[in-house]
GULUMDREN-632396 format. One record per residue (C-alpha): residue in one letter; x, y, z. Coordinates in Angstrom, 3 decimals, padded with zeros to 6 digits. Layout:
REM GULUMDREN-632396
   res         px         py         pz
     a          X          Y          Z
...
REM end
This chain:
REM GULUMDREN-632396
   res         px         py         pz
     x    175.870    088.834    084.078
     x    175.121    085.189    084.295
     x    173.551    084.088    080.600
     x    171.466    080.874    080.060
     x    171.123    078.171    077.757
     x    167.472    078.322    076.249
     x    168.561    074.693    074.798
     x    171.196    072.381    075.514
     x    173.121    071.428    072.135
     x    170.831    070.840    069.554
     x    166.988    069.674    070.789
     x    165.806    066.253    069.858
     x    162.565    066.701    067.688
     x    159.980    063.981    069.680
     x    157.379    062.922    067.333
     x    155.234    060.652    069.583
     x    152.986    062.499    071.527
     x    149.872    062.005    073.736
     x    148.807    065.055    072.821
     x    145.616    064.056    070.303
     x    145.866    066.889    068.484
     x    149.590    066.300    066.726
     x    149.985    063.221    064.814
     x    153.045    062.251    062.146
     x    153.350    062.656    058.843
     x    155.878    060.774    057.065
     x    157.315    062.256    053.142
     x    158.371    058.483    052.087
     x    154.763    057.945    052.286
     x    153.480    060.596    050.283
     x    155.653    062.511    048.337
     x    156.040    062.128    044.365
     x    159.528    061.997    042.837
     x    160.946    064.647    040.724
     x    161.067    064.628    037.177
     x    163.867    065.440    034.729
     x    163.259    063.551    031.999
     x    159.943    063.064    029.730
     x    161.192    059.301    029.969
     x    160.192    059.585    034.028
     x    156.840    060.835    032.863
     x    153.095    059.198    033.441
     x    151.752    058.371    030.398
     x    149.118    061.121    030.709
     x    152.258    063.739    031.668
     x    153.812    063.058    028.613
     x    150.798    064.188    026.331
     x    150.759    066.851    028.290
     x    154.367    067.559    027.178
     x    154.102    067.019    024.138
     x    151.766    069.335    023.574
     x    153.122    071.993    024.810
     x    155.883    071.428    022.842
     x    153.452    071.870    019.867
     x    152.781    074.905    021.086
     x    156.599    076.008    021.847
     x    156.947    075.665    025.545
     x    160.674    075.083    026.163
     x    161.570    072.009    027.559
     x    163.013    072.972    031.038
     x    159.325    075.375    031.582
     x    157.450    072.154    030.546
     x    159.033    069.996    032.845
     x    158.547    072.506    035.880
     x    155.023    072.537    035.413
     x    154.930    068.640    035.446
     x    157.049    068.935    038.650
     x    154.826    071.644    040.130
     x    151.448    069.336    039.079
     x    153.149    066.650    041.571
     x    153.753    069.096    044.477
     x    150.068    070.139    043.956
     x    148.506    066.897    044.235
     x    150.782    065.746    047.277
     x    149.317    068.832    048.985
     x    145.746    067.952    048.355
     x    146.638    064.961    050.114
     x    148.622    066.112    052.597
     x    146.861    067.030    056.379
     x    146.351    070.649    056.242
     x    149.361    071.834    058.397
     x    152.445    070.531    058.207
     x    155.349    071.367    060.859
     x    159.012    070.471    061.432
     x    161.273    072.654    064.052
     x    164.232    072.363    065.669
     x    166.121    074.828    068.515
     x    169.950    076.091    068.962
     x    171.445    077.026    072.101
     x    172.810    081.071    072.128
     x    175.415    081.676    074.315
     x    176.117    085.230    073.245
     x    172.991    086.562    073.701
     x    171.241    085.748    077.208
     x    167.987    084.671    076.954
     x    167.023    084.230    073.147
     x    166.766    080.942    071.394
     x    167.626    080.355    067.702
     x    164.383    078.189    067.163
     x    163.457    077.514    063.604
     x    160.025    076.051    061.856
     x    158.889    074.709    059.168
     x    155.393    074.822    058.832
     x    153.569    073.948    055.234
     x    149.805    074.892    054.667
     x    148.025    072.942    052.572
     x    145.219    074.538    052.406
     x    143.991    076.984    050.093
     x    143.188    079.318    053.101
     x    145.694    082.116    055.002
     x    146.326    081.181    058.579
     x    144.978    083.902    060.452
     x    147.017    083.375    063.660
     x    148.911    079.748    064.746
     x    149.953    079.309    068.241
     x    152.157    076.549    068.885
     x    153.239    075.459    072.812
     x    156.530    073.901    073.114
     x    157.213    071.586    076.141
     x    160.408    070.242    077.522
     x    162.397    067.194    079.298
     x    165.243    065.767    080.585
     x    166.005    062.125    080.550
     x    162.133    061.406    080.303
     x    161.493    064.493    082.513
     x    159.497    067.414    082.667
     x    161.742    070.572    083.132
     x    160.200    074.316    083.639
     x    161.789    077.620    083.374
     x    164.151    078.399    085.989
     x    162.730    082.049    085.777
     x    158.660    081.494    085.950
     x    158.382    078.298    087.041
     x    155.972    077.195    083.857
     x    156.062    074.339    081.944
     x    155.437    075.268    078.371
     x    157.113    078.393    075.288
     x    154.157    079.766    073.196
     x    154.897    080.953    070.005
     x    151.994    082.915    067.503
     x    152.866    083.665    064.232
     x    150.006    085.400    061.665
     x    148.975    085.499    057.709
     x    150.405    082.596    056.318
     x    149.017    081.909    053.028
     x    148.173    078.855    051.897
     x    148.502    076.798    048.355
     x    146.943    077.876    045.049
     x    143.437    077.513    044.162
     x    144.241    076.779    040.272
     x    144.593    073.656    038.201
     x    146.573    075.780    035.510
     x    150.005    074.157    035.765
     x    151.738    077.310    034.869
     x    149.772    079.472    038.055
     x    150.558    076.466    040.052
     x    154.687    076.427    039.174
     x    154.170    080.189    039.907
     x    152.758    080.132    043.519
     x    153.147    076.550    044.749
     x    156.127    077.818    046.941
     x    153.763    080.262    049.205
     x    152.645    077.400    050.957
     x    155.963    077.005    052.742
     x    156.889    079.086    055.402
     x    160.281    079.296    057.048
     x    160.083    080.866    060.567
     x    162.269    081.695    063.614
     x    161.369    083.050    066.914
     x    162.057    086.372    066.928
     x    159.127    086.279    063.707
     x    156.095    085.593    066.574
     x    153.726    088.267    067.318
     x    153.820    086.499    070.492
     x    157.031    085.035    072.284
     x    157.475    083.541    076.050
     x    160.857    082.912    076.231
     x    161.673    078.988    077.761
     x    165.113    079.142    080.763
     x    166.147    075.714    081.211
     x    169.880    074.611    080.492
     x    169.206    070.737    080.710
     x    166.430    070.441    078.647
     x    167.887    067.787    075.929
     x    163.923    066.762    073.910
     x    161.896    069.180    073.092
     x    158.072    068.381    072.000
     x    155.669    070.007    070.404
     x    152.252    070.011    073.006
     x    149.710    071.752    070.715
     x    148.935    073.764    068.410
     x    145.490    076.190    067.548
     x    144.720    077.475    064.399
     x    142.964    080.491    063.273
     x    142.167    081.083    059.447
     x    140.806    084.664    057.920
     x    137.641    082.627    056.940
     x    136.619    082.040    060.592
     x    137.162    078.618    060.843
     x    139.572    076.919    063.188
     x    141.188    073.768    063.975
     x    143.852    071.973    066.579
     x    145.272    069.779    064.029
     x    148.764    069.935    062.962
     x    151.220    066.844    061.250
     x    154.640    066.776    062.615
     x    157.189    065.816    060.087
     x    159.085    062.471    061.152
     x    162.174    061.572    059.753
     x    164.400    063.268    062.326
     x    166.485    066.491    061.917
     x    169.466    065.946    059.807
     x    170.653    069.117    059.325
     x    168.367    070.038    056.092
     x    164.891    071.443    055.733
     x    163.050    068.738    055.169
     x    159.752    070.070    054.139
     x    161.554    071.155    051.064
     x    163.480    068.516    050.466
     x    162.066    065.212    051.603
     x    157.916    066.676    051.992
     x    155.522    067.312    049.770
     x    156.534    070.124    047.690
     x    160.065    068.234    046.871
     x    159.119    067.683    043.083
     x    158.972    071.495    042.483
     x    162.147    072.073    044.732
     x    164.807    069.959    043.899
     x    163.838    070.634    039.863
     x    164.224    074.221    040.843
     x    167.619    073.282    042.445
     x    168.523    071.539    039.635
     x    167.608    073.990    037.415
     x    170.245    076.526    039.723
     x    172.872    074.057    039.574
     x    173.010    073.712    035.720
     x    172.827    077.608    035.542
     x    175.951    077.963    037.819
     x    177.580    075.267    035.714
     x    176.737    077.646    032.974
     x    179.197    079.944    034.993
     x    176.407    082.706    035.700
     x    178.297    085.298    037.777
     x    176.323    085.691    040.203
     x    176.351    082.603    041.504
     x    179.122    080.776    040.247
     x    180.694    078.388    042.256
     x    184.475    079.046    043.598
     x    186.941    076.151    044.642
     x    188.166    075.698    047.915
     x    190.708    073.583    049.329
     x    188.271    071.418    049.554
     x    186.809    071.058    046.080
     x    183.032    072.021    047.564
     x    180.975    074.275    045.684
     x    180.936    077.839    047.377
     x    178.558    080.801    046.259
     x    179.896    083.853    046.437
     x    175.931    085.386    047.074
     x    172.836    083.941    047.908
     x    169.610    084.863    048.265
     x    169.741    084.751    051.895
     x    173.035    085.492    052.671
     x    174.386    083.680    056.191
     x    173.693    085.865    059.542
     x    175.602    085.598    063.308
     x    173.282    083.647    065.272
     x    172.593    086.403    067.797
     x    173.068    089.077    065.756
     x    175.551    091.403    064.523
     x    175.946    092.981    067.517
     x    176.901    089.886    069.488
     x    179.220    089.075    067.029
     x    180.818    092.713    067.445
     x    180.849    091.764    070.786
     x    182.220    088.633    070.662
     x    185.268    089.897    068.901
     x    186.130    092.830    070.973
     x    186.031    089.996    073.997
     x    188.546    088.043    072.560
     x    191.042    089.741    070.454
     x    194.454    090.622    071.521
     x    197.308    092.592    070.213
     x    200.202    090.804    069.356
     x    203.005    091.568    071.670
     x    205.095    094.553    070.903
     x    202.419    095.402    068.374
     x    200.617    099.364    068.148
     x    199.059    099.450    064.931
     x    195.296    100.176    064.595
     x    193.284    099.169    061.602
     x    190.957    097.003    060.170
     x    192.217    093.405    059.046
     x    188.987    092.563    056.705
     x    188.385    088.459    056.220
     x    187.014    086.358    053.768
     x    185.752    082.654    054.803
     x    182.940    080.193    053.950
     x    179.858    080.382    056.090
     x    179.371    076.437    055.389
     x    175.988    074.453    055.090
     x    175.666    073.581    058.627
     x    176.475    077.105    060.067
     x    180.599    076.296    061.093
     x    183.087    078.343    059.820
     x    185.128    076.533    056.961
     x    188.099    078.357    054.775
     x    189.138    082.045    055.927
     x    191.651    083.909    053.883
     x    192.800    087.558    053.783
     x    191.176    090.139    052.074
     x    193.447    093.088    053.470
     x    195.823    092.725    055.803
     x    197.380    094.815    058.608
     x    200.813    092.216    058.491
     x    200.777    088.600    059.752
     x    200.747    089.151    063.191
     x    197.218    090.878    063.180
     x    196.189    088.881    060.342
     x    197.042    085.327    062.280
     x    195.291    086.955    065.419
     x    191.896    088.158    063.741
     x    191.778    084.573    061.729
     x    192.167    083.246    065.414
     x    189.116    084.948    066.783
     x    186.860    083.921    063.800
     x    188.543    080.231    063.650
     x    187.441    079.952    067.944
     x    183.479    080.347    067.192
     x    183.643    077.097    065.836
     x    185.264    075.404    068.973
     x    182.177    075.965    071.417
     x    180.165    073.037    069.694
     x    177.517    074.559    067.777
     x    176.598    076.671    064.372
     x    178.098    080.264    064.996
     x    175.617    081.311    061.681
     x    172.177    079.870    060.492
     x    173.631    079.225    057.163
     x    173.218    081.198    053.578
     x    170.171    079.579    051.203
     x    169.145    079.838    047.631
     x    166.007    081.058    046.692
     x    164.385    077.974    047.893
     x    165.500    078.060    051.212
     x    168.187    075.217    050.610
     x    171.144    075.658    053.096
     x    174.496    076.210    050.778
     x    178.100    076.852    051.637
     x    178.554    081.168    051.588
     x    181.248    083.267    050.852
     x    181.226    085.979    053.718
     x    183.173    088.911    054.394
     x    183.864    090.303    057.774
     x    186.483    093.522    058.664
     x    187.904    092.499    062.187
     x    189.032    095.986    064.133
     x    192.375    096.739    066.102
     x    191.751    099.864    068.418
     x    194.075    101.010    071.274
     x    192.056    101.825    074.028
     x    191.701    105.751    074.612
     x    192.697    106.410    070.636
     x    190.080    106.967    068.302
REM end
């Protein structure tokens, strides 16, 4: 059965639009730094401090709620919905995108319903689906909640991070699916908002510092100051060497977690990875064993495969042909997983394991 590219490689994310109701939003404009030292503080942030230290906050809690503070007021003066996305092709599984979005709420209101239409070109062209002939993808998504009402810095540290919501396509209450394998720019055409209160609006910010791999709401928009101190925060506790997420050398000398809070998944499913692996792996000549060769190897930042080694082995000949199999997803040019990421969302390199089968056919 023929399959189809929703995307070709990775989209380019077009920020300039005629489209009046999406204009750009830039972080370098408006987002505060981060804070790790009282020395980095306002004037008025250190009395803060420093009274809480009076009354026996710990330093690293005081610090978060300075951080958090920031994020708050950048999102008071942020415009109310915020979006980044960006799409991967899926050549495993016919006719489903990996598209993922970023979309920060500002507001202190829940989106009732947000339904976003994608549009598409080639070389300054318009392309439509090969299948219905239209020209745009419509996504809805429902009930995302927006930031905090309080001033309390300590509410605000705990429910800043609400605001910020990670999606991917197959989270729509609504999907229509986009066929077109030479689509290289996608844009994003509009976008209508419905909040619980009854209002609405057609206004949404698209972020505009081009995808680089990260998620840049978190890391480069307006709620930065509370996420990078709470990734700085992880870092020192893994340095600590907490066990849960202490971080293992590889051949590389790159810090690898052996959990995370989301751990890495197969772009397409497990499934499609099943079936990927029963497409392509062969028994070694002269070779009659069954079993089950199981494989460790880093599910890295960007979604390749990096270091695989042998958990349990069936001998070398099945071992070197079931680290073959898993070594090939990374040679058809893009991420075989949408990466592991900390509590956060922060993409980090992932420890995964995966047990590769040998079955004769006809033998259970």
């Amino acid at each position: 059965m023929k399959k189809y590219l929703l995307i070709s490689l990775i989209a380019l994310l077009a920020v300039v639009t005629a489209n009046a109701q999406i204009s750009s939003y830039s972080s370098y404009n408006n987002a505060e730094s981060v804070v790790y030292e009282v020395e980095d503080m306002e004037s008025y942030e250190i009395k803060d401090y420093n009274s809480w230290a009076k009354a026996g906050v710990k330093h690293e809690a005081s610090l978060m709620y300075i951080n958090a503070y920031r994020a708050q007021i950048n999102l008071i003066n942020a415009p109310a919905t915020i979006i980044d996305y960006h799409l991967f092709n899926d050549e495993e599984n016919s006719g489903a995108a990996e598209l993922h979005i970023e979309i920060i709420n500002s507001t202190t209101k829940t989106i009732k319903e947000l339904t976003l239409e994608f549009e598409f070109e080639n070389n300054g062209t318009p392309v439509y689906d090969i299948k219905t002939g239209d020209k745009y993808m419509v996504l809805k998504y429902s009930n995302l909640s927006g930031r905090t009402k309080s001033d309390l810095y300590s509410d605000v540290a705990d429910n800043i991070l609400k605001c910020y919501h990670f999606l991917r396509n197959d989270d729509a209450t609504y999907k229509k699916l986009f066929y077109n394998k030479k689509a290289d720019v996608v844009r994003l055409h509009s976008a209508k908002i419905k909040y619980t209160d009854g209002s609405t609006s057609t206004k949404v910010a698209v972020f505009d510092n081009g995808y680089d791999g990260k998620h840049r709401l978190l890391d480069d928009g307006p709620l930065s100051p509370i996420t990078k101190y709470i990734d700085y925060l992880e870092k020192k506790e893994s340095s600590q060497n907490n066990e849960i997420n202490k971080p293992v050398n590889t051949a590389k000398d790159t810090e690898v977690f052996r959990s995370a809070a989301h751990m890495p998944a197969y772009i397409g499913g497990d499934a499609a990875l099943l079936s990927y692996i029963n497409s392509h792996l062969r028994f070694p000549p002269e070779t009659c064993a069954q079993g089950r060769v199981v494989l460790q190897f880093v599910v890295k930042k960007d979604g390749y495969i990096g270091d695989i080694k042998v958990a349990r082995g069936l001998g070398k000949d099945m071992d070197d042909e079931a680290i073959k199999v898993i070594k090939s997803l990374n040679d058809r040019g893009y991420p075989a997983f949408s990466p592991g990421r900390n509590a956060v969302g922060d993409p980090v390199d992932v420890w995964y394991t995966l047990p590769v089968t040998f079955r004769l056919q006809g033998v259970n």
